[in-house]
PAFI-48273 format. One record per residue: residue number from 1; residue in three letters; y, z, x of N, C-alpha, C, CB in turn. Coordinates in Angstrom, 2 decimals, m for minus. Each point is the difference from the previous one (the first is absolute). Glycine has a CB too. Layout:
REM residues N
k; r; npy; npz; npx; capy; capz; capx; cpy; cpz; cpx; cbpy; cbpz; cbpx
NUM; Ala; Y; Z; X; Y; Z; X; Y; Z; X; Y; Z; X
...
//
This chain:
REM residues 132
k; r; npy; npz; npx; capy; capz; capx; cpy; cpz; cpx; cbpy; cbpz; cbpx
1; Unk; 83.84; 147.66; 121.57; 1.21; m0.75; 0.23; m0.30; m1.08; 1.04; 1.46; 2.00; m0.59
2; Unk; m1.36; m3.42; 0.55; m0.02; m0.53; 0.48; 1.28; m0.89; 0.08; m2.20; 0.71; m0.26
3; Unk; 1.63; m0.90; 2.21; 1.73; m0.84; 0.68; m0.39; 0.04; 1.10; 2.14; 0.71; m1.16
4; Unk; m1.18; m1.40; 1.84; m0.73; m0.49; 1.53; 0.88; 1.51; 0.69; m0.22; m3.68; 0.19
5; Unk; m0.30; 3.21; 1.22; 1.51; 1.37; 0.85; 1.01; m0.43; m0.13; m0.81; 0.82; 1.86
6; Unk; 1.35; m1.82; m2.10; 1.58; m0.54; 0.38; 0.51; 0.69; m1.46; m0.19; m2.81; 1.67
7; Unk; m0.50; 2.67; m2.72; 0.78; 0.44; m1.39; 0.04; 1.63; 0.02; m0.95; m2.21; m1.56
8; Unk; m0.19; 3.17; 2.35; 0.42; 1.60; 0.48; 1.13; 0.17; 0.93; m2.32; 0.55; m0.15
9; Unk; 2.40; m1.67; 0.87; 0.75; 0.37; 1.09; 0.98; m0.82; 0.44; m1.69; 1.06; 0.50
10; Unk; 2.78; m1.99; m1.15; 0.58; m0.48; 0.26; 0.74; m0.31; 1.11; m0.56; 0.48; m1.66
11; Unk; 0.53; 0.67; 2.70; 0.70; 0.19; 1.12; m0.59; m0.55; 1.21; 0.81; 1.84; m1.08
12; Unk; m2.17; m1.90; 0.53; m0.69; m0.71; 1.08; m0.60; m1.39; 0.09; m0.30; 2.08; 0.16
13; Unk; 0.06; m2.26; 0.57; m1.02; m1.28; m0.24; m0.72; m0.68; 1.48; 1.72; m0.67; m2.28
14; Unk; m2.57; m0.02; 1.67; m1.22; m0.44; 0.91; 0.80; m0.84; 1.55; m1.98; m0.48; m2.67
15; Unk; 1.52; 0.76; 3.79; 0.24; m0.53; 1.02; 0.27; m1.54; m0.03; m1.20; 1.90; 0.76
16; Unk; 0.11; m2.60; m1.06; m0.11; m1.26; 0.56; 0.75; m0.83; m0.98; m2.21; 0.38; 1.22
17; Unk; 2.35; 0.26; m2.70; 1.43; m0.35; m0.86; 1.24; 0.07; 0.38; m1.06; 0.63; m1.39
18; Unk; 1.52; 0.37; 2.23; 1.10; 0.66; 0.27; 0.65; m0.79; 1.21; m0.97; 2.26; m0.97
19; Unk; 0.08; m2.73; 2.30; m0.25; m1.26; 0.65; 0.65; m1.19; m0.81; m2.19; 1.00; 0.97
20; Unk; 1.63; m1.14; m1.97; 0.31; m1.15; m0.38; 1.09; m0.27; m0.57; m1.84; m0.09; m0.02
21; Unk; 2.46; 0.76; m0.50; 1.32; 0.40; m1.00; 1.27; m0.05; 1.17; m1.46; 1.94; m2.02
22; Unk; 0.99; m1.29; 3.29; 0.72; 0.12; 0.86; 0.40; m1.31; 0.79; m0.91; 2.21; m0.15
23; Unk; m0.13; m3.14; m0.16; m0.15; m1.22; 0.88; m0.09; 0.34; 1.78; 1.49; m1.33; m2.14
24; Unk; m2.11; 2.40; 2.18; m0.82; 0.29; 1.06; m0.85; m1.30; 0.56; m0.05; 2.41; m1.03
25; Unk; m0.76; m2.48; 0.09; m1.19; m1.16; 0.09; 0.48; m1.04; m1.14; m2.26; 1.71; 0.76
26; Unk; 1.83; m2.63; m0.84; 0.45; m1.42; m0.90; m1.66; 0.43; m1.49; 1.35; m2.72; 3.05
27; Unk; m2.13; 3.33; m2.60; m1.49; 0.06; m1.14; m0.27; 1.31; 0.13; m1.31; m2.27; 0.28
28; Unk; 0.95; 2.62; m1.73; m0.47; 1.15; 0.00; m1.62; 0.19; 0.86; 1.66; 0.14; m2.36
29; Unk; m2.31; m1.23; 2.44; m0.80; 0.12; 0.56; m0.08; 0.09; 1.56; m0.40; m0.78; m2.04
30; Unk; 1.50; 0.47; 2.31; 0.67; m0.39; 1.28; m0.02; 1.71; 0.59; 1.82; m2.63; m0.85
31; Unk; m1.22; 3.41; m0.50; 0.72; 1.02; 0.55; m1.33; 0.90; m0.02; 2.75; m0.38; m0.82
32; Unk; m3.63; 0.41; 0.39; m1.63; 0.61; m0.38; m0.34; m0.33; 1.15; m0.74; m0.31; m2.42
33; Unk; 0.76; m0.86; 3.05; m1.02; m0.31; 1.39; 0.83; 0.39; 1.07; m1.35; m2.07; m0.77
34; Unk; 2.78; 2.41; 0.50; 0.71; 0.78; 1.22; m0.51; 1.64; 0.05; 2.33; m1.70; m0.31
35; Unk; m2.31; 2.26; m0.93; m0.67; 1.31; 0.09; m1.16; 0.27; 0.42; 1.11; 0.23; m1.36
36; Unk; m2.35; m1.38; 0.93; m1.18; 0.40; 0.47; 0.14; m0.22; 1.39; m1.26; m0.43; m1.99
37; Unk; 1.85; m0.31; 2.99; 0.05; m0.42; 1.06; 0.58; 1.52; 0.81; 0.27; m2.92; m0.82
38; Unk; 0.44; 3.56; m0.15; 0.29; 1.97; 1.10; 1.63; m0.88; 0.65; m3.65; 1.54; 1.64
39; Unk; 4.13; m2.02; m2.61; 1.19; 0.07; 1.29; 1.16; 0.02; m0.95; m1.07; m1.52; 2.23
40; Unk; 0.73; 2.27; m3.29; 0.83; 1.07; m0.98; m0.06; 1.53; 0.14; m0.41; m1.72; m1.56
41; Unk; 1.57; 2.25; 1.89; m0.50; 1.47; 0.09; 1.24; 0.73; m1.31; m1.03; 0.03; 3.35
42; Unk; 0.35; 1.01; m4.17; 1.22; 0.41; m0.90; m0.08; 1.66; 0.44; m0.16; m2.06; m2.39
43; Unk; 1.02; 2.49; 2.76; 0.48; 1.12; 0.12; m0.56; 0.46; 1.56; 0.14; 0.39; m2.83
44; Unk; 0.07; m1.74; 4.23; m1.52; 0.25; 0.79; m0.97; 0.04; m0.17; 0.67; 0.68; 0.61
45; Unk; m1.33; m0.28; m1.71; m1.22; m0.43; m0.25; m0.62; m1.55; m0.31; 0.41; 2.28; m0.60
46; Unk; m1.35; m2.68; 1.79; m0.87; m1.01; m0.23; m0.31; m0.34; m1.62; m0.92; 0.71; 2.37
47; Unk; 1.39; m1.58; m3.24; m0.62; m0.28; m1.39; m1.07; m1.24; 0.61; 2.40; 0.66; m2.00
48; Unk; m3.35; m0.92; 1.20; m0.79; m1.15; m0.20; m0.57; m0.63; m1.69; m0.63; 1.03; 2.59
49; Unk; 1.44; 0.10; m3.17; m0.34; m0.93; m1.32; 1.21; m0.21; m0.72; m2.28; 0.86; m0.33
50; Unk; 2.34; m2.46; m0.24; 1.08; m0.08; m0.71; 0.35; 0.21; m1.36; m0.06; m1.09; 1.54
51; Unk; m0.71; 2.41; m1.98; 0.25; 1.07; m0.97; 0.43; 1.42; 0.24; m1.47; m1.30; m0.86
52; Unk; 2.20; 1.00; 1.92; 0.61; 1.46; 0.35; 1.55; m0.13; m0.50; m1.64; 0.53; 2.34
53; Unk; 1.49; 1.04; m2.90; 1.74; m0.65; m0.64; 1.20; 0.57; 1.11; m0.65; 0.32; m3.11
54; Unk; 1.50; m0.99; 2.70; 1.28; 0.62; 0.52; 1.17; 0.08; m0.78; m0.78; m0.70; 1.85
55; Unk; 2.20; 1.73; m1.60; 1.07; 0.51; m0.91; 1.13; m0.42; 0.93; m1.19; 2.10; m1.35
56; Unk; 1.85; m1.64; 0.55; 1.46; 0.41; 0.44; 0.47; 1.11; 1.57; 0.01; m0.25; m2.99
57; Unk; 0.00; m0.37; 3.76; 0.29; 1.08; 1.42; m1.53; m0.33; 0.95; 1.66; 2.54; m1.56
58; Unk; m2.41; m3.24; 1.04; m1.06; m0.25; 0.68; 0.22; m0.87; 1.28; m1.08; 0.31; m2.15
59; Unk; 0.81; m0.10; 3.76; 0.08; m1.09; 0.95; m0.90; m1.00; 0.39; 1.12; 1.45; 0.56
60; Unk; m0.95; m2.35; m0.50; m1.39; m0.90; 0.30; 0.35; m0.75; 1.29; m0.79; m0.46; m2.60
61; Unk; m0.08; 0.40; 3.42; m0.14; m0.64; 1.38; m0.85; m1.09; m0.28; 0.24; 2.02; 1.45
62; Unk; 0.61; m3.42; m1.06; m0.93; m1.18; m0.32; m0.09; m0.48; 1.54; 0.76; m0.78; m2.75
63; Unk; m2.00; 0.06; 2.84; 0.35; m0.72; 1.76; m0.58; m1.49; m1.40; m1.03; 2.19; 3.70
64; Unk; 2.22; m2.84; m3.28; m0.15; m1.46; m0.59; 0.89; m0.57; 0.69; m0.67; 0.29; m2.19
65; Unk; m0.22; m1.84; 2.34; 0.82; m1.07; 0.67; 0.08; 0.00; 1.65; 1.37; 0.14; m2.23
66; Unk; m1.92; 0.63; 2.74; 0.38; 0.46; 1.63; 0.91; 1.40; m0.17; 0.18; m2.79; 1.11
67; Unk; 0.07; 2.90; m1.82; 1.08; 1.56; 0.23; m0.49; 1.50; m1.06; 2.51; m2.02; 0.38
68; Unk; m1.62; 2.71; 0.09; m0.15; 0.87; m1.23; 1.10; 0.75; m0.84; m1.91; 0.20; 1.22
69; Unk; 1.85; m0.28; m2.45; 1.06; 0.42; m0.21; m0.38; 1.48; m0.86; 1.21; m2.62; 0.19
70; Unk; m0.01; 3.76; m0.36; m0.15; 0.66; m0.44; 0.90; 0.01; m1.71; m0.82; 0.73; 2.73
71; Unk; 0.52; m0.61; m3.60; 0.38; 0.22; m1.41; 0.22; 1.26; m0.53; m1.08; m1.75; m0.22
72; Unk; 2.10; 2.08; m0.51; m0.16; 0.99; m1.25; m0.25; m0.28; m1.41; 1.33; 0.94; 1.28
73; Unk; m1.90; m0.97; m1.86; m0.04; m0.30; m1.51; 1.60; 0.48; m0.33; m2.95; 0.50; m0.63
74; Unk; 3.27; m1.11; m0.45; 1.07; 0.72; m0.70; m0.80; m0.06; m1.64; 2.55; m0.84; 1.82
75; Unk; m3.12; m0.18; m1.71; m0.05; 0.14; m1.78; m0.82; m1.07; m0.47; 2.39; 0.89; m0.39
76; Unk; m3.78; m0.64; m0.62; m0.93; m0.74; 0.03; 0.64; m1.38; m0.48; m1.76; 1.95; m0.26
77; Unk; 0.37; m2.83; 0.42; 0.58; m1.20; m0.55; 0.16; m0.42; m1.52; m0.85; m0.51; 2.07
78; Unk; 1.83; m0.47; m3.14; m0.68; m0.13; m0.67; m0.46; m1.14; m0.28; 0.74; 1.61; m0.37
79; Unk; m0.06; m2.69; 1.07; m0.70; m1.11; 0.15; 0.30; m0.46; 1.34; m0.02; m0.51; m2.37
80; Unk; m0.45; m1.06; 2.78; 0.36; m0.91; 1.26; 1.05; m0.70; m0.67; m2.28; m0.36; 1.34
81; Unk; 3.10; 1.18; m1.08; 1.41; m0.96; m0.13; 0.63; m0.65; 1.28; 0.60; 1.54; m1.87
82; Unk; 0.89; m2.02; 2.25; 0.25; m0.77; 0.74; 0.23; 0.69; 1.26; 0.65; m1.43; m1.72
83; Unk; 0.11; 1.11; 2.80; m0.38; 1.16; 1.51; 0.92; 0.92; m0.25; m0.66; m1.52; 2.08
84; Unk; 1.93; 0.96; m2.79; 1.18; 1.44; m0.26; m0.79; 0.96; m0.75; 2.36; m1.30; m0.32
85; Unk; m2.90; 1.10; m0.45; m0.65; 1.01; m0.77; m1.23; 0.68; 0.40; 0.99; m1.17; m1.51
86; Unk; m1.70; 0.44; 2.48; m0.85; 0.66; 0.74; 0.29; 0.72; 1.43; m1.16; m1.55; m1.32
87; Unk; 2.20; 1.63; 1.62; 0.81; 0.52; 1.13; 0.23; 1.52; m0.78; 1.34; m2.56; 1.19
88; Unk; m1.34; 2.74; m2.23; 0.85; 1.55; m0.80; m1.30; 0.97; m0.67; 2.65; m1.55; m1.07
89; Unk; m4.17; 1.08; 1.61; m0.74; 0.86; 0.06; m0.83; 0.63; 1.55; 0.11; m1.13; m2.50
90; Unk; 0.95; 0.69; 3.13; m0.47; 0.68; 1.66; 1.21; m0.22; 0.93; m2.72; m0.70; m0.07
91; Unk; 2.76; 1.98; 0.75; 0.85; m0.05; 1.02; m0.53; m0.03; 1.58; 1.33; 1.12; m1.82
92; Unk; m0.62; m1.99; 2.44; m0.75; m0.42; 1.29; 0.30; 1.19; 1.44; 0.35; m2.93; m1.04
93; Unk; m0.76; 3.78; 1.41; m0.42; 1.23; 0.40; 0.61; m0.23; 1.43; m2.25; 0.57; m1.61
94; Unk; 0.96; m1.24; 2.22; m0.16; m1.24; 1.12; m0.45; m0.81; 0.43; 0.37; 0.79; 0.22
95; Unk; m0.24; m2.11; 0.53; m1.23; m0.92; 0.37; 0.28; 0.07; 1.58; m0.27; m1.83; m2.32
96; Unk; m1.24; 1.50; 2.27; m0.31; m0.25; 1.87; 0.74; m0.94; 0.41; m2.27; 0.42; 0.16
97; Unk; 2.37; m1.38; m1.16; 0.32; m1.26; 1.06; 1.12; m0.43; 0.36; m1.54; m0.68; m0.69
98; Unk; 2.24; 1.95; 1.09; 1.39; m0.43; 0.11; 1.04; m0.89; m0.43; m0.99; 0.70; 1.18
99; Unk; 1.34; m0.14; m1.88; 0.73; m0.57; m1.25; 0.02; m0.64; m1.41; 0.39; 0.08; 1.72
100; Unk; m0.54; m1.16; m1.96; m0.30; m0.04; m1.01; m1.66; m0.78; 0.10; 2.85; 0.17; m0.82
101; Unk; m3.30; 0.20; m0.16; m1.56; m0.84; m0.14; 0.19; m1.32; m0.40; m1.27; 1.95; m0.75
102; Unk; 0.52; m2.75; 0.97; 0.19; m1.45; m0.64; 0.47; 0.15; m1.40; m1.86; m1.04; 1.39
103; Unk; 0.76; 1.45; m2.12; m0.02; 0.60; m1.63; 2.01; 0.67; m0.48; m3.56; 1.22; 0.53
104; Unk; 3.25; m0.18; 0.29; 1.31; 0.16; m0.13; 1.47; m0.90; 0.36; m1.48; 1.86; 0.21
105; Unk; 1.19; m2.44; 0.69; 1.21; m1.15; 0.33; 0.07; m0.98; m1.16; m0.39; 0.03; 2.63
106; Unk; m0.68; m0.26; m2.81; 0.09; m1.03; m1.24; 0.68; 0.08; m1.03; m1.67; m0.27; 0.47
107; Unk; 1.08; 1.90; m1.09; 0.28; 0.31; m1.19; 1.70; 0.25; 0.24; m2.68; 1.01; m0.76
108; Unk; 3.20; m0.58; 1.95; 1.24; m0.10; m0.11; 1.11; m0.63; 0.55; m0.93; 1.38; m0.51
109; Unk; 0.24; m3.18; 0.58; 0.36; m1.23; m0.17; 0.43; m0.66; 1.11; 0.40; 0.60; m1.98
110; Unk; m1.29; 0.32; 2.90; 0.29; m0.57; 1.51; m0.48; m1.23; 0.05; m0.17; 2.00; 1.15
111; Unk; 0.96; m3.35; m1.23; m0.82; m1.36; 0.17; m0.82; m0.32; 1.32; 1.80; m0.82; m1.44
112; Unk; m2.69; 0.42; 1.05; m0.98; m0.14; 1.36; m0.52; 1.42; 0.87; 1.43; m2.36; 0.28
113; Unk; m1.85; 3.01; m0.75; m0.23; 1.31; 0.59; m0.86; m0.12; 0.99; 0.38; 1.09; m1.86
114; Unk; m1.68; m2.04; 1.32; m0.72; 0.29; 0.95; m0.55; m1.55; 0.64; m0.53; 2.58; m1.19
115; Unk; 1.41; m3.44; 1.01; 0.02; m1.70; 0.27; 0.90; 0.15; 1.05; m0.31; m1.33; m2.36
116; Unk; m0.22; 0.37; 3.60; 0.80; m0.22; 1.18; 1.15; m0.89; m0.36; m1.98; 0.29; 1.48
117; Unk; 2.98; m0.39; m0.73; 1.45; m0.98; m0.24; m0.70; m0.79; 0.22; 2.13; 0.75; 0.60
118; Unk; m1.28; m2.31; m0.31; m0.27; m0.97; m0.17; 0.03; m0.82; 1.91; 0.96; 0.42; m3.19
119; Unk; 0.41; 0.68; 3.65; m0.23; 0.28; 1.54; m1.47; 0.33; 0.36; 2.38; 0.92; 0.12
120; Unk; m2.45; 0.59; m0.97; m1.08; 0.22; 0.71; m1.59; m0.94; m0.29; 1.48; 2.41; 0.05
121; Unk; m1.71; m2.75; m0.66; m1.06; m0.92; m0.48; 0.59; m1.40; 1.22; m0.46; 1.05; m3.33
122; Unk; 1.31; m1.28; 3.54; m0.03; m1.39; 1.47; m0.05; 0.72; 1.33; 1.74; m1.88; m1.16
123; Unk; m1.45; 2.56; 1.13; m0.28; 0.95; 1.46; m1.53; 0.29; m0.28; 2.59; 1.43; 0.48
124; Unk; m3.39; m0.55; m0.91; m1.20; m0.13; m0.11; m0.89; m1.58; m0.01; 0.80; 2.32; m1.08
125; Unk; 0.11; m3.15; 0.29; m1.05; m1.17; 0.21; 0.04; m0.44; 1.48; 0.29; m0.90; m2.45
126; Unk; 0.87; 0.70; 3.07; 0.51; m0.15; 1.38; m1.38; 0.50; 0.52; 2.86; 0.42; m0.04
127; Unk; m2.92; 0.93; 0.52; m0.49; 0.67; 1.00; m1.60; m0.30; m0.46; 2.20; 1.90; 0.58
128; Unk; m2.70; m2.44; m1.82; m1.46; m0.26; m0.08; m0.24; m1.58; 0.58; m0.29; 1.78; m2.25
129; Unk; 1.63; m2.43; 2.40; m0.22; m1.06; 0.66; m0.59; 0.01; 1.24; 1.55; m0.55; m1.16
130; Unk; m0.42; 1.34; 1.61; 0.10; 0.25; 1.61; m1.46; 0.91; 0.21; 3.13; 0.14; 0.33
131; Unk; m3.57; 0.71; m0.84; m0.97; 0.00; 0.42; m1.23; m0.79; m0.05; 1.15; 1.54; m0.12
132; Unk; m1.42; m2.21; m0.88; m1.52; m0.91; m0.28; 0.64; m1.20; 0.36; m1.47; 1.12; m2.12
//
Protein backbone atom coordinates (compact mmCIF):
# COMPACT_ATOMS: atom_id res chain seq x y z
CA UNK A 1 0.00 0.00 0.00
CA UNK A 2 1.31 2.98 -0.91
CA UNK A 3 0.66 6.81 0.48
CA UNK A 4 2.45 9.33 2.12
CA UNK A 5 1.76 9.78 6.29
CA UNK A 6 -0.69 12.50 5.86
CA UNK A 7 -3.12 9.96 3.81
CA UNK A 8 -2.57 7.20 7.23
CA UNK A 9 -2.98 9.83 9.37
CA UNK A 10 -4.96 12.59 8.68
CA UNK A 11 -4.89 14.07 12.07
CA UNK A 12 -1.59 14.94 11.81
CA UNK A 13 0.75 16.67 9.94
CA UNK A 14 4.27 17.86 9.35
CA UNK A 15 5.57 20.84 11.49
CA UNK A 16 7.03 23.24 9.19
CA UNK A 17 3.57 22.84 7.04
CA UNK A 18 1.51 23.40 9.95
CA UNK A 19 3.75 26.78 10.55
CA UNK A 20 2.79 27.67 7.48
CA UNK A 21 -0.93 27.17 7.26
CA UNK A 22 -0.91 28.95 10.51
CA UNK A 23 0.92 31.97 9.10
CA UNK A 24 3.30 31.57 11.87
CA UNK A 25 6.07 32.22 9.31
CA UNK A 26 5.19 33.87 5.75
CA UNK A 27 7.50 30.35 3.84
CA UNK A 28 7.46 27.11 4.39
CA UNK A 29 10.95 27.28 4.17
CA UNK A 30 10.95 30.02 6.48
CA UNK A 31 9.18 27.76 8.90
CA UNK A 32 11.96 24.65 8.28
CA UNK A 33 14.84 27.14 9.08
CA UNK A 34 12.89 28.22 12.28
CA UNK A 35 12.90 24.54 13.41
CA UNK A 36 16.33 23.73 12.51
CA UNK A 37 17.40 26.88 14.34
CA UNK A 38 15.80 24.86 18.06
CA UNK A 39 13.53 27.64 18.80
CA UNK A 40 10.45 25.34 18.23
CA UNK A 41 9.65 23.20 21.04
CA UNK A 42 6.39 20.67 20.69
CA UNK A 43 5.22 19.22 23.73
CA UNK A 44 8.64 20.92 25.56
CA UNK A 45 10.47 19.00 23.73
CA UNK A 46 13.34 20.62 21.68
CA UNK A 47 12.24 19.55 17.79
CA UNK A 48 14.94 20.25 15.09
CA UNK A 49 13.48 18.66 12.18
CA UNK A 50 10.80 19.98 10.14
CA UNK A 51 9.32 16.50 9.74
CA UNK A 52 8.11 16.10 13.04
CA UNK A 53 4.46 15.85 13.12
CA UNK A 54 2.00 17.40 15.21
CA UNK A 55 -2.11 16.88 16.15
CA UNK A 56 -4.79 18.10 17.70
CA UNK A 57 -4.03 19.18 21.62
CA UNK A 58 -0.40 19.42 20.74
CA UNK A 59 1.56 22.75 22.44
CA UNK A 60 4.19 24.43 20.65
CA UNK A 61 6.56 27.08 22.09
CA UNK A 62 7.83 29.39 19.36
CA UNK A 63 10.50 32.22 20.35
CA UNK A 64 9.93 34.31 17.04
CA UNK A 65 10.37 37.83 16.32
CA UNK A 66 11.95 38.84 19.83
CA UNK A 67 9.23 37.05 21.90
CA UNK A 68 7.74 33.90 22.58
CA UNK A 69 4.70 32.71 22.17
CA UNK A 70 2.95 29.72 23.36
CA UNK A 71 0.25 27.76 20.94
CA UNK A 72 -2.22 24.93 21.04
CA UNK A 73 -2.93 23.23 17.88
CA UNK A 74 -6.59 22.86 17.50
CA UNK A 75 -6.69 21.29 14.13
CA UNK A 76 -4.33 20.48 11.27
CA UNK A 77 -4.05 22.58 8.39
CA UNK A 78 -5.69 22.22 5.17
CA UNK A 79 -4.51 24.85 3.34
CA UNK A 80 -2.89 28.72 3.71
CA UNK A 81 -5.89 30.37 3.64
CA UNK A 82 -6.62 33.99 4.79
CA UNK A 83 -5.66 35.07 8.72
CA UNK A 84 -9.45 34.40 9.85
CA UNK A 85 -9.00 31.09 8.81
CA UNK A 86 -5.69 30.63 10.00
CA UNK A 87 -6.49 31.96 13.47
CA UNK A 88 -9.11 28.57 13.92
CA UNK A 89 -6.20 26.09 13.79
CA UNK A 90 -4.40 27.34 17.08
CA UNK A 91 -5.23 28.77 20.19
CA UNK A 92 -2.96 31.36 21.73
CA UNK A 93 -2.00 29.83 25.28
CA UNK A 94 0.48 32.77 26.00
CA UNK A 95 3.00 35.28 24.78
CA UNK A 96 5.95 36.83 26.52
CA UNK A 97 5.62 39.92 25.16
CA UNK A 98 3.12 41.33 26.89
CA UNK A 99 0.31 41.60 25.14
CA UNK A 100 -0.23 41.38 21.97
CA UNK A 101 2.73 40.35 19.49
CA UNK A 102 3.23 42.48 16.52
CA UNK A 103 1.94 39.39 14.36
CA UNK A 104 -0.89 39.27 16.49
CA UNK A 105 -1.90 43.03 16.59
CA UNK A 106 -1.91 43.02 13.05
CA UNK A 107 -3.81 40.16 12.37
CA UNK A 108 -6.36 41.77 14.61
CA UNK A 109 -6.29 45.08 12.80
CA UNK A 110 -4.51 47.10 15.14
CA UNK A 111 -3.40 49.95 12.61
CA UNK A 112 0.12 50.73 13.01
CA UNK A 113 1.09 48.23 15.58
CA UNK A 114 4.37 48.42 15.35
CA UNK A 115 5.01 52.05 13.36
CA UNK A 116 5.68 55.09 15.53
CA UNK A 117 2.87 58.08 15.33
CA UNK A 118 3.63 60.72 13.44
CA UNK A 119 4.26 62.80 16.93
CA UNK A 120 6.36 60.32 17.72
CA UNK A 121 8.61 60.13 14.57
CA UNK A 122 9.13 64.49 15.12
CA UNK A 123 10.05 64.14 18.61
CA UNK A 124 12.63 61.53 17.76
CA UNK A 125 13.82 63.53 14.79
CA UNK A 126 13.98 66.61 17.26
CA UNK A 127 16.20 64.99 19.81
CA UNK A 128 18.70 63.49 16.89
CA UNK A 129 19.05 67.05 16.04
CA UNK A 130 19.80 68.23 19.27
CA UNK A 131 22.12 65.83 19.73
CA UNK A 132 24.54 65.73 16.47
Amino acid sequence: MTGSDEDQHPETQRLDKWLWFARVTKSRSLAAQLIQDGKVRVNRTKVTKPSQTVRSGDVLTIAVRGSVEVLKVLAPGVRRGPPPEARQLYHVVSSASGGLSPRAAADAGVQGANRPTKRERRLAERLAKQDG
